[in-house]
Steps between C-alpha positions, in 0.01 A plus 500: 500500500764405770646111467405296801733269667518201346509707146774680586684194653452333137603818363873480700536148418471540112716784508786313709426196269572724199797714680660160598451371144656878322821441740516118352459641159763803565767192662435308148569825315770611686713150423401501154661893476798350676526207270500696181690789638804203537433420123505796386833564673599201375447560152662833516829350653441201182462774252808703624719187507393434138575830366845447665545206367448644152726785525790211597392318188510797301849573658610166451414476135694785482800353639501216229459752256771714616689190495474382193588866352885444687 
């Protein structure tokens, strides 16, 4: 049975109403992927700079060490 008129005139406005809401809902998405994509990268760079700094406390305890053997 074909829509008349005023049913397909509701029809448009609930689907721009829900289109309008899906691009709101894709915006909030798309800052939250942002915002953990910069903590993840974050906590890669904080994981690398530990590992560092445990190789040059490694090294350094080395150093005594080699020290006291002189």
């Amino acid at each position: 049975m074909p829509l008349s008129i005023p049913q397909a005139a509701i029809f448009t406005q609930d689907a721009h109403a829900t289109a309008k809401a899906s691009r709101v809902g894709l915006g909030l998405t798309l800052q939250d992927v942002k915002a953990n994509l910069r903590v993840a990268q974050r906590t890669k760079k904080k994981q690398g700079w530990e590992a560092l700094l445990g190789q040059l406390t490694q090294l350094r305890e080395a150093s005594h060490l080699h020290d006291k053997l002189k």
